[in-house]
N, C-alpha and C positions, 0 to 999 in steps of 0.2 A: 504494500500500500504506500500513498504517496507520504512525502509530509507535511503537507500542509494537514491530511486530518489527523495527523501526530499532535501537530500543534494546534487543534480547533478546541482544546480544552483552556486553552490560556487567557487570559481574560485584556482585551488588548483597550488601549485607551487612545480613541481617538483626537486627532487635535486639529482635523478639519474636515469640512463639509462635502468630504470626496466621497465619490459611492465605493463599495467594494468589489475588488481587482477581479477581473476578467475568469482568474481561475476559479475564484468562490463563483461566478455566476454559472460556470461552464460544469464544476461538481454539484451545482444545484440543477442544472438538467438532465445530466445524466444519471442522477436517481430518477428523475422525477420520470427518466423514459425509463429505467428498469423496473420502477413499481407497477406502471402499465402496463410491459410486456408480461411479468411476473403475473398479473392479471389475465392477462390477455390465455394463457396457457392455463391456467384454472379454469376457463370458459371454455375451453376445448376439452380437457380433462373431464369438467360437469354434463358439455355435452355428450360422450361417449356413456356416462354413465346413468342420464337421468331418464327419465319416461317423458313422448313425446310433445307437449307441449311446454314442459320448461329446455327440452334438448333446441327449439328456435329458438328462445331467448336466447341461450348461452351462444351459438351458433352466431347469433347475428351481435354480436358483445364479439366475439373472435374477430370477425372481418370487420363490423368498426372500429375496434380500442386502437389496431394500427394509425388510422388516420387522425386519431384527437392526442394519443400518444406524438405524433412531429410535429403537430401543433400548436400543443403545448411546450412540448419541449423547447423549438424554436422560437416560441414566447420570450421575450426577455422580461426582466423582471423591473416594472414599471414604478414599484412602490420605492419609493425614496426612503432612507435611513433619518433620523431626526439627526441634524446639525452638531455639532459640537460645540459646550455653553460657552459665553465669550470670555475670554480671560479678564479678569477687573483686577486691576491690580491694584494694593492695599494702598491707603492713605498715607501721605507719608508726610511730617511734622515739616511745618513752615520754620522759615526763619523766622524768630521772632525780629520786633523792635530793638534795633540798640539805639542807645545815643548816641548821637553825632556832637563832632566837636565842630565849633566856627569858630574861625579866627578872626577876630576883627579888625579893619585894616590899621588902627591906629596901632594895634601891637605888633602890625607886620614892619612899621618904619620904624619900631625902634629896636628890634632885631638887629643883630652887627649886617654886616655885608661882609655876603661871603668872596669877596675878590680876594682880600686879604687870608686867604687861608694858605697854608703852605704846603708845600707838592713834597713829594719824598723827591726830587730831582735838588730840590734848595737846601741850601746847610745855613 
């Protein structure tokens, strides 16, 4: 058997709005054509063995279960998967208020001037 139904026990979490992959839709018709043929051969079986007016039913169950069997099976599967919820991500704490300082210009002029500072080139 393959593995992906190795793995169809695992519990997977989706994180987007994609449908599932080609091969899950392609293992879901090919049961869904073996449960009808597996029928289909119960209906030929039943008819061999029953008394004549359930042996047409079953009889005419053989020759159609073929036709709704690739019909079905070649059905794709129309119903959509619900979405994946949207991620919200947590609140996260503002900066508060700090205080700000202002200078005011009268204590800028009486600050030295920094021309006069000395360079590490000056001795």
């Amino acid at each position: 058997m393959s593995r992906r139904h190795e793995r169809s026990a695992e519990h997977v979490i989706s994180v987007t709005s994609a449908q599932p992959g080609r091969s899950e839709d392609l293992d879901s018709r090919i049961v869904r054509y073996a449960w009808m043929m597996s029928i289909r051969i119960v209906c030929f079986v039943l008819a061999v063995l029953t008394p004549s007016p359930w042996r047409w039913l079953f009889v005419v169950g053989a020759i159609a279960l073929p036709y709704f069997a690739v019909v079905l099976a070649n059905a794709h599967r129309s119903s959509t998967e619900p979405a994946a919820d949207p991620y919200i991500a947590p609140a996260r704490p503002a900066i508060g208020e700090r205080p700000t300082v202002v200078v005011p210009a009268e204590e800028e002029a009486r600050q030295e001037p920094r021309d006069e500072r000395r360079t590490d080139t000056e001795k």
